[in-house]
PADO-140306 format. One record per residue (C-alpha): x, y, z; residue number from 1. Coordinates in steps of 0.1 Angstrom, whole numbers, padded with zeros to 4 digits, always signed. Last residue first. Layout:
// PADO-140306
<pt><east>X</east><north>Y</north><up>Z</up><guti>NUM</guti></pt>
...
END
This chain:
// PADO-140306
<pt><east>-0416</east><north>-0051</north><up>+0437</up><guti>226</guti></pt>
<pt><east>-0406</east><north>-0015</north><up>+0426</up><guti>225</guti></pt>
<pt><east>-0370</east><north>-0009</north><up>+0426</up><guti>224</guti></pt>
<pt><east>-0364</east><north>+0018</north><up>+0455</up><guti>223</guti></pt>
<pt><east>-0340</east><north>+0048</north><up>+0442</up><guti>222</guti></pt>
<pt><east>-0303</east><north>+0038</north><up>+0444</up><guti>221</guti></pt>
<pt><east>-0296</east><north>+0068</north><up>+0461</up><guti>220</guti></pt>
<pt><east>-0289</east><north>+0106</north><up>+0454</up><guti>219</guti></pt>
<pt><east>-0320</east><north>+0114</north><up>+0439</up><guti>218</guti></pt>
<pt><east>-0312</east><north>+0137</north><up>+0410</up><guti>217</guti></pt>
<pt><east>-0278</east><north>+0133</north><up>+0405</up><guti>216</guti></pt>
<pt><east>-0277</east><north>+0092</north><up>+0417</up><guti>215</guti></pt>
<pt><east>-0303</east><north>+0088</north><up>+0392</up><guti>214</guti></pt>
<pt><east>-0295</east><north>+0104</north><up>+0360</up><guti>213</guti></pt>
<pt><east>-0261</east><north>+0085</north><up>+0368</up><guti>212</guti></pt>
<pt><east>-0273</east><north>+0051</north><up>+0368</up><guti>211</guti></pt>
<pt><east>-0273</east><north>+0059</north><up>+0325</up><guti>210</guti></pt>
<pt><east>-0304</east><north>+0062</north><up>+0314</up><guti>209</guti></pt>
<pt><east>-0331</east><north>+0033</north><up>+0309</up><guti>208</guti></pt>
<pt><east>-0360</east><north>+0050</north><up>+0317</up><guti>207</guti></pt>
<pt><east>-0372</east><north>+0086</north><up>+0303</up><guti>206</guti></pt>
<pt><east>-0398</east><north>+0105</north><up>+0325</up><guti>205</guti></pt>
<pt><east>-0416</east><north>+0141</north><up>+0315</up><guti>204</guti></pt>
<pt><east>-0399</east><north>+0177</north><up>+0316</up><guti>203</guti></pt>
<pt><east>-0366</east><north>+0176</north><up>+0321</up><guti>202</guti></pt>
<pt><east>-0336</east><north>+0174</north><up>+0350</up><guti>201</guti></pt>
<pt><east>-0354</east><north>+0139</north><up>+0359</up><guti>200</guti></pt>
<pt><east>-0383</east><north>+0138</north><up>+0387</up><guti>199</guti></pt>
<pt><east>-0390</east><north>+0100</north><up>+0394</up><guti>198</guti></pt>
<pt><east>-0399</east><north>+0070</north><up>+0379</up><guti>197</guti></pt>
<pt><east>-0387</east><north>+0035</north><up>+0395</up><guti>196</guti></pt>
<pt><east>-0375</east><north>+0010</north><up>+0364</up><guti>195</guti></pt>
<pt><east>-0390</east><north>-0028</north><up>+0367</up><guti>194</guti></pt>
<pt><east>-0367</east><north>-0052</north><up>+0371</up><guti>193</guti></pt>
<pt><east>-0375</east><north>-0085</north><up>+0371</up><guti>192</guti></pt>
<pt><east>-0346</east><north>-0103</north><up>+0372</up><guti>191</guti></pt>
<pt><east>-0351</east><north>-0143</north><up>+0360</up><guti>190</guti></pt>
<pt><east>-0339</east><north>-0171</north><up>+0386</up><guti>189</guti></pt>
<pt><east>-0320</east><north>-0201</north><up>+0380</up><guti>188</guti></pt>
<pt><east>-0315</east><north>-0230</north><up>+0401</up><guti>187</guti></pt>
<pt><east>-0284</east><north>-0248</north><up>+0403</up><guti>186</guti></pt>
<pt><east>-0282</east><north>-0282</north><up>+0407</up><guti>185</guti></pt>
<pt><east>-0253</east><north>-0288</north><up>+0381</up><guti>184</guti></pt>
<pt><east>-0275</east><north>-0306</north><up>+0358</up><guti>183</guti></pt>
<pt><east>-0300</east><north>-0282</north><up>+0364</up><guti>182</guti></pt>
<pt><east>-0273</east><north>-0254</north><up>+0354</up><guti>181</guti></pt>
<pt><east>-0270</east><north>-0273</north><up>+0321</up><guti>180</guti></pt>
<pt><east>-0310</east><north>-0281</north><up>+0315</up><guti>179</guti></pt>
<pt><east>-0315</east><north>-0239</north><up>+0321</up><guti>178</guti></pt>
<pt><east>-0301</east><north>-0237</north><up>+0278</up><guti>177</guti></pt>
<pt><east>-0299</east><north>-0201</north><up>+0284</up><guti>176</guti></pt>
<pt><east>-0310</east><north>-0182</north><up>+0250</up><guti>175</guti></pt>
<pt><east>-0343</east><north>-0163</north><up>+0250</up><guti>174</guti></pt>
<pt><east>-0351</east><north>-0167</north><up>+0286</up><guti>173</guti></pt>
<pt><east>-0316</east><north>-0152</north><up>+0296</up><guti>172</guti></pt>
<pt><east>-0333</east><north>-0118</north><up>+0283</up><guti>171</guti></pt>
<pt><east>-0343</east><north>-0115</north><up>+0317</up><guti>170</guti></pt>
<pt><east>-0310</east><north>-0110</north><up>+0334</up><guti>169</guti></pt>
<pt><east>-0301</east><north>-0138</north><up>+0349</up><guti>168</guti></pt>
<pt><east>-0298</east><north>-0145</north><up>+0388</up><guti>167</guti></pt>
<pt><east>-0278</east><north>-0179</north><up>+0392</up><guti>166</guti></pt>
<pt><east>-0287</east><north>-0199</north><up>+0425</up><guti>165</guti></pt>
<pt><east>-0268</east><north>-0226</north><up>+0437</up><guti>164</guti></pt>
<pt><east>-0240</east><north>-0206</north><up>+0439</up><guti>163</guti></pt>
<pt><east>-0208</east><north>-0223</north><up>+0452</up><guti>162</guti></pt>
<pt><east>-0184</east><north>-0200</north><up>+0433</up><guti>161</guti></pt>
<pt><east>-0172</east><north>-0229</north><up>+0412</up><guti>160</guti></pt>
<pt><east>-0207</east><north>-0237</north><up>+0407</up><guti>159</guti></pt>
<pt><east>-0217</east><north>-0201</north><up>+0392</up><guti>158</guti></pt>
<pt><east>-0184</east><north>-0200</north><up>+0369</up><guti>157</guti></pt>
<pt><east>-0195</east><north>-0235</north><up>+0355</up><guti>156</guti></pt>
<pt><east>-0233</east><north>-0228</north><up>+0349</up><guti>155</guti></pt>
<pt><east>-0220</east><north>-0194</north><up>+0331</up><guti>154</guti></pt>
<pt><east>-0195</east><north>-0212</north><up>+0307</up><guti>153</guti></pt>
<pt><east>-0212</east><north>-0239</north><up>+0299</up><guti>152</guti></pt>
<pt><east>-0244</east><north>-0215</north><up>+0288</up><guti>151</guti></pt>
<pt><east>-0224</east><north>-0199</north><up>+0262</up><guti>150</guti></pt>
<pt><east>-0186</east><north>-0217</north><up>+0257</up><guti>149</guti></pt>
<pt><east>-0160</east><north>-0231</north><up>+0284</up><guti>148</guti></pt>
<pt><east>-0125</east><north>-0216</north><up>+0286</up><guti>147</guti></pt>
<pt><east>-0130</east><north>-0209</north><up>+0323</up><guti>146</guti></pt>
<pt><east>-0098</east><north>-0195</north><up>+0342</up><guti>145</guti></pt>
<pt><east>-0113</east><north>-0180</north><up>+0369</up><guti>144</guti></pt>
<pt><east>-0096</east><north>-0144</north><up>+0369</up><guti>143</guti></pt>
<pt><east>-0111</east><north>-0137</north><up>+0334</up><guti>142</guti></pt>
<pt><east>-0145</east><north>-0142</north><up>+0352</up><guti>141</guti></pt>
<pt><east>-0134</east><north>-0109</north><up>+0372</up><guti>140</guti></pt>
<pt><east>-0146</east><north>-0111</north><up>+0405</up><guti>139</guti></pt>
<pt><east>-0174</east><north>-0085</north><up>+0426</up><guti>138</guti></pt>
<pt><east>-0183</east><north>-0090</north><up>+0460</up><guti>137</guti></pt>
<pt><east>-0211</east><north>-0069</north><up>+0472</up><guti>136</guti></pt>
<pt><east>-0211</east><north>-0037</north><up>+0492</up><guti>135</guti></pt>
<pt><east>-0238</east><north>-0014</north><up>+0474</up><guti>134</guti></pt>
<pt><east>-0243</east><north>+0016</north><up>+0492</up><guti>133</guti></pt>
<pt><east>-0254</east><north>+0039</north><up>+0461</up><guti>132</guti></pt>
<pt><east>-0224</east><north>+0067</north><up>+0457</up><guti>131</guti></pt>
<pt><east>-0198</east><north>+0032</north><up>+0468</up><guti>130</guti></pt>
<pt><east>-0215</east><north>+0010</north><up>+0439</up><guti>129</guti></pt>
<pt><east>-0212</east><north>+0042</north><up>+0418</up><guti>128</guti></pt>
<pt><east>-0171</east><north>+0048</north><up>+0423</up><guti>127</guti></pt>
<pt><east>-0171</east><north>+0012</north><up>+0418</up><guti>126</guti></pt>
<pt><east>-0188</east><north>+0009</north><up>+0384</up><guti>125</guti></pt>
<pt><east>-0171</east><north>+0043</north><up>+0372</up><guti>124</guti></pt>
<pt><east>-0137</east><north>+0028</north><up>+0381</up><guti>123</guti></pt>
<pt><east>-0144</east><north>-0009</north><up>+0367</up><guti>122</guti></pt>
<pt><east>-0156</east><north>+0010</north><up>+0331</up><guti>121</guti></pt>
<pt><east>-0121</east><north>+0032</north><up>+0325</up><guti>120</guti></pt>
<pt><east>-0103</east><north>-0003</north><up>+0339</up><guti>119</guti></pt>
<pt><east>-0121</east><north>-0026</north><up>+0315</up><guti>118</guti></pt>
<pt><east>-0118</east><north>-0001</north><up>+0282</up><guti>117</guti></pt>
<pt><east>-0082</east><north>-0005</north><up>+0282</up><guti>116</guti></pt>
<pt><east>-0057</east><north>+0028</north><up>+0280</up><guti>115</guti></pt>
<pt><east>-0070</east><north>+0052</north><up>+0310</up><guti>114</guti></pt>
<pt><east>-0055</east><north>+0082</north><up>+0315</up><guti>113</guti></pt>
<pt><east>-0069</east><north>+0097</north><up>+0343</up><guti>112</guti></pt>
<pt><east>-0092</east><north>+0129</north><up>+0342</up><guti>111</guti></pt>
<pt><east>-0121</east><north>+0114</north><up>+0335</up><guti>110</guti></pt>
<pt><east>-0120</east><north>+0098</north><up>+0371</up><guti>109</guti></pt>
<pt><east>-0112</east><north>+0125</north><up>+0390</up><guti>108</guti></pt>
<pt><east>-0142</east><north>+0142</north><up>+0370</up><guti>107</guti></pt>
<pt><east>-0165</east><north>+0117</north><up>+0382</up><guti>106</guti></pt>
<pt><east>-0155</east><north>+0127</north><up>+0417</up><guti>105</guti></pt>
<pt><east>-0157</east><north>+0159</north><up>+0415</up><guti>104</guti></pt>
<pt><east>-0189</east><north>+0159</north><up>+0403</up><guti>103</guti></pt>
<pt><east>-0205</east><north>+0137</north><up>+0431</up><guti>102</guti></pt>
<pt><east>-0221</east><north>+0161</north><up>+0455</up><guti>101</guti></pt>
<pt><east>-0225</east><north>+0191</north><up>+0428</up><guti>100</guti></pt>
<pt><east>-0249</east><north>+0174</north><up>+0405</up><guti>99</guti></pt>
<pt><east>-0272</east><north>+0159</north><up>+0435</up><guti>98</guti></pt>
<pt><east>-0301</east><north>+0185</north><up>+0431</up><guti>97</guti></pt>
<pt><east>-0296</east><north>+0185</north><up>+0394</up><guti>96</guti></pt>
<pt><east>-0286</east><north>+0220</north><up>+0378</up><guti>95</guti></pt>
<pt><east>-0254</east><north>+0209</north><up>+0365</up><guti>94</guti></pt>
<pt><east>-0273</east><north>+0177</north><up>+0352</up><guti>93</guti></pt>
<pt><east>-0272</east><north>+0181</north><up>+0313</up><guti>92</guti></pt>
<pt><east>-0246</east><north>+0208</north><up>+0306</up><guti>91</guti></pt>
<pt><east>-0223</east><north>+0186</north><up>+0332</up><guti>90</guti></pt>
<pt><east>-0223</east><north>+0156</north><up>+0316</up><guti>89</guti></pt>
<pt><east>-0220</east><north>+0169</north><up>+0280</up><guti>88</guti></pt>
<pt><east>-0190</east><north>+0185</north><up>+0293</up><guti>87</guti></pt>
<pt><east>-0176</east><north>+0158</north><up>+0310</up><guti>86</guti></pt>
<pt><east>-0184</east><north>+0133</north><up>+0278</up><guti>85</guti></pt>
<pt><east>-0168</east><north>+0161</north><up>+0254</up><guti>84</guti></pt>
<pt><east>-0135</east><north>+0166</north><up>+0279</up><guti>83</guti></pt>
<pt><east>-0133</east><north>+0125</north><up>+0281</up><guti>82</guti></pt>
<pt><east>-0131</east><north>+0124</north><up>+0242</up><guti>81</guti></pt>
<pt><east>-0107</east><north>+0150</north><up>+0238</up><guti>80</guti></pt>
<pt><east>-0121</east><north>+0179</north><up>+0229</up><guti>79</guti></pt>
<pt><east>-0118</east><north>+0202</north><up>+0195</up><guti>78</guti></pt>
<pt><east>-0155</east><north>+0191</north><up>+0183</up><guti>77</guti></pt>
<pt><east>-0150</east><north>+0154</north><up>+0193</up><guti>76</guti></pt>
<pt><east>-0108</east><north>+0147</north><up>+0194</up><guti>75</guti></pt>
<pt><east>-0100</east><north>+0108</north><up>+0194</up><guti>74</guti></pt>
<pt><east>-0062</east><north>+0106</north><up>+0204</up><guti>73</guti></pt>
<pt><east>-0074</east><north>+0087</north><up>+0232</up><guti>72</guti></pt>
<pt><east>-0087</east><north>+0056</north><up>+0213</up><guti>71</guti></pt>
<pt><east>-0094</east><north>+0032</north><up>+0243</up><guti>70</guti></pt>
<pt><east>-0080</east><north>-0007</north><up>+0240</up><guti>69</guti></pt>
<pt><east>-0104</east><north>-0036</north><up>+0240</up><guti>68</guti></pt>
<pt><east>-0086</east><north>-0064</north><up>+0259</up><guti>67</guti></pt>
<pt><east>-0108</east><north>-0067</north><up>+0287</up><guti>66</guti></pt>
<pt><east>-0135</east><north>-0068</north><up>+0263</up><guti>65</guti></pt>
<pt><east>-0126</east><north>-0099</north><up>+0245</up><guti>64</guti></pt>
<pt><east>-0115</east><north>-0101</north><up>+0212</up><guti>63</guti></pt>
<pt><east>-0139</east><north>-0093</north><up>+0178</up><guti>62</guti></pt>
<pt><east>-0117</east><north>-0059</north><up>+0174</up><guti>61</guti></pt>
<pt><east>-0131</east><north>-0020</north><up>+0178</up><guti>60</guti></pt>
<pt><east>-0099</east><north>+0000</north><up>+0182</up><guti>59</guti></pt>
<pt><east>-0122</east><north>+0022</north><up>+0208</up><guti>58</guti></pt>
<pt><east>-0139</east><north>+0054</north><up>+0210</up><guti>57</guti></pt>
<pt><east>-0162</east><north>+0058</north><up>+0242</up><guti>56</guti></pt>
<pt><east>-0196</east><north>+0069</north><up>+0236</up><guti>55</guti></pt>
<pt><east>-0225</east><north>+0091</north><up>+0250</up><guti>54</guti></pt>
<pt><east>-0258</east><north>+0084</north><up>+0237</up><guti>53</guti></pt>
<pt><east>-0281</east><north>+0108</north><up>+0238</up><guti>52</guti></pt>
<pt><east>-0318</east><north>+0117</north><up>+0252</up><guti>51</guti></pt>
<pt><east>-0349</east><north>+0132</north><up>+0249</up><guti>50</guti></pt>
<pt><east>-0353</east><north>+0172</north><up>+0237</up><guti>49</guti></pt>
<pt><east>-0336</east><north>+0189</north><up>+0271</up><guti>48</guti></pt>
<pt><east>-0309</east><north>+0158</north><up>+0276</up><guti>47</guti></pt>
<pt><east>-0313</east><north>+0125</north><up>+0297</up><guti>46</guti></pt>
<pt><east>-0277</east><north>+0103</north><up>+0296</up><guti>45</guti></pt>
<pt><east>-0275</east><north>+0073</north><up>+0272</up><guti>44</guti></pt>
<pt><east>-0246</east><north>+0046</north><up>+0269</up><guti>43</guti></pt>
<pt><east>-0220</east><north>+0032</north><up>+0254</up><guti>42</guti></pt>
<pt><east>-0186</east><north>+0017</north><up>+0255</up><guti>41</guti></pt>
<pt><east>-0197</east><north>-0016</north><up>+0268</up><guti>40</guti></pt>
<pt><east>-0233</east><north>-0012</north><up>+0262</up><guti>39</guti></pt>
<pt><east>-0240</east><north>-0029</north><up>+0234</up><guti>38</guti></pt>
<pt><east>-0237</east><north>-0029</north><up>+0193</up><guti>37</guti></pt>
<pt><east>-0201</east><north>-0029</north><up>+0193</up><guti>36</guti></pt>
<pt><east>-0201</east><north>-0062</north><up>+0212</up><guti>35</guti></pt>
<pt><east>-0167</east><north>-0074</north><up>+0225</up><guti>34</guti></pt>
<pt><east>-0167</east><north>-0111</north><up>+0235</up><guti>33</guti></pt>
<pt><east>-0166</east><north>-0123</north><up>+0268</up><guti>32</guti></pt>
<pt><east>-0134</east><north>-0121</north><up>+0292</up><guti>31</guti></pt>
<pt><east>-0146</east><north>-0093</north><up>+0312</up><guti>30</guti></pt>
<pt><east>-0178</east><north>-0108</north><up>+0325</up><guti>29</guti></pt>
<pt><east>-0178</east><north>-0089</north><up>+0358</up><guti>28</guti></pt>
<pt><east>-0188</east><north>-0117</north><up>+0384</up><guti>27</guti></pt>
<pt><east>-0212</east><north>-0101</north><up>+0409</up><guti>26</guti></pt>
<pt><east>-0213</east><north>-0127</north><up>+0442</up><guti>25</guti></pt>
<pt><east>-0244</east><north>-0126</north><up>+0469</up><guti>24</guti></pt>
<pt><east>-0267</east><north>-0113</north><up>+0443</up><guti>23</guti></pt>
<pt><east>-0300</east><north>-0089</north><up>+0445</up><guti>22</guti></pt>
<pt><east>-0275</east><north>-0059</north><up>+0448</up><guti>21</guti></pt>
<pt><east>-0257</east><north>-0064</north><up>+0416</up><guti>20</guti></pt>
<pt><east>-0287</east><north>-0068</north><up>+0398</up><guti>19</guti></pt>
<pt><east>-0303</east><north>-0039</north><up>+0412</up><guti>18</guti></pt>
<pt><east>-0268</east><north>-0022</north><up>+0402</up><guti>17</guti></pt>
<pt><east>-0270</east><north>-0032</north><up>+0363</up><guti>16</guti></pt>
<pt><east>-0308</east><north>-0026</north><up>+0361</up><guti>15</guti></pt>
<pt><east>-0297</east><north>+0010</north><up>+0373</up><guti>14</guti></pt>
<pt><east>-0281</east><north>+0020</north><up>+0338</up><guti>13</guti></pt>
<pt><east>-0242</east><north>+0012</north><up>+0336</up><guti>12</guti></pt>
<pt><east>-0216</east><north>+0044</north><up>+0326</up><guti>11</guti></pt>
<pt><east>-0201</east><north>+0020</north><up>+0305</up><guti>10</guti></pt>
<pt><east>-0210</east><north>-0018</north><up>+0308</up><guti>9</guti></pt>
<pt><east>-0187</east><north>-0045</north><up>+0324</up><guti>8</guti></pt>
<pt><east>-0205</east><north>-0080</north><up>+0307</up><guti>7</guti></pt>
<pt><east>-0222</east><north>-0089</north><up>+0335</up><guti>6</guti></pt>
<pt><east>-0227</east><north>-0124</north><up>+0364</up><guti>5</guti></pt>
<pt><east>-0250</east><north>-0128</north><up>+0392</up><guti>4</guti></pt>
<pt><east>-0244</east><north>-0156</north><up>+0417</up><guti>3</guti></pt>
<pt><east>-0269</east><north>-0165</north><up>+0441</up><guti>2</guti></pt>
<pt><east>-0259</east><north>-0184</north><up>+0473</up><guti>1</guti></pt>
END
């Protein structure tokens, strides 16, 4: 059984699904550590000249992410926050084949008043598993109990899951200590994603936007080349 596990990213990129779907069980990391610098309450969407970053404002605390609380009151050129992301949204793609299939649904979700970061992100994350096809079991990690550190803590949410598999991502090379899951006999495997091109709103390719450049443009989860 192959375990993945994810900090819950904002408006996630398609390496975040194709991990999702090459696992038997997705475990959200909610309980680790806030990082400002990634992609919790961040991430890009494809504009005329490139791209831009579109970002939630949050009290931003050294506590774990399922505790990070939204700022609603933040106003970005006279809109509320969610107003400026919908908007920037819809200038972008309103003319992408796809745009008009799944506004509504976005904007159902933009709409509600979310106050913690993990519920805004767990509604976009499901509303785009269900837009791709992805039926996986997803858990919390805060829902396991685990108080273990770094490695520990991954090698002992995968074996209490039964895995005997753990998909990292492939940065894991630079800082999994792979002797604790061997202890455990797990095996670990390294994703290898490599980003599928295809026709964006704009002239020329940009990787690494958020999943939903794709899902307005193509519809699907587009195939992952092998």
């Amino acid at each position: 059984m192959i375990v993945a596990i994810h900090q819950p990213n904002y408006l996630p990129y398609l390496g975040f699904f194709d991990k999702i779907k090459q696992s038997d069980i997705f475990v959200i990391y909610d309980d680790a550590q806030f990082n400002k610098e990634d992609f919790q309450h961040r991430n890009k969407i494809r504009i005329y000249h490139g791209w831009k970053y579109l970002t939630i404002p949050v009290v931003k605390k050294n506590i774990q992410i399922k505790d990070i609380k939204i700022r609603n009151e933040f106003i970005i050129k006279s809109l509320t926050w969610q107003e400026a992301h919908l908007k920037d949204i819809r200038d972008n793609y309103i003319d992408a084949p796809y745009y008009d299939l799944y506004c509504k649904q976005l904007e159902t979700i933009y709409t509600n008043k979310y106050n913690k970061l993990i519920d805004l992100n767990m509604d976009i994350i499901n509303f785009l598993m269900v837009a791709f096809e992805i039926k996986k079991k997803i858990i919390l990690s805060s829902e396991l109990g685990f108080t273990s550190k770094s490695t520990q803590r991954l090698a002992d949410i995968t074996e209490s899951l039964g895995g005997d598999v753990y998909l990292s991502g492939p940065a894991g090379r630079n800082y999994l200590d792979v002797s604790i899951f061997e202890s455990k006999g797990i095996n670990v495997d390294f994703q290898d994603f490599r980003h599928p091109i295809y026709k964006q709103c704009y002239d020329g390719f940009i990787s690494n936007m958020s999943a939903i450049d794709a899902l307005f443009n193509l519809s699907e989860m587009p195939r992952i080349k092998e």
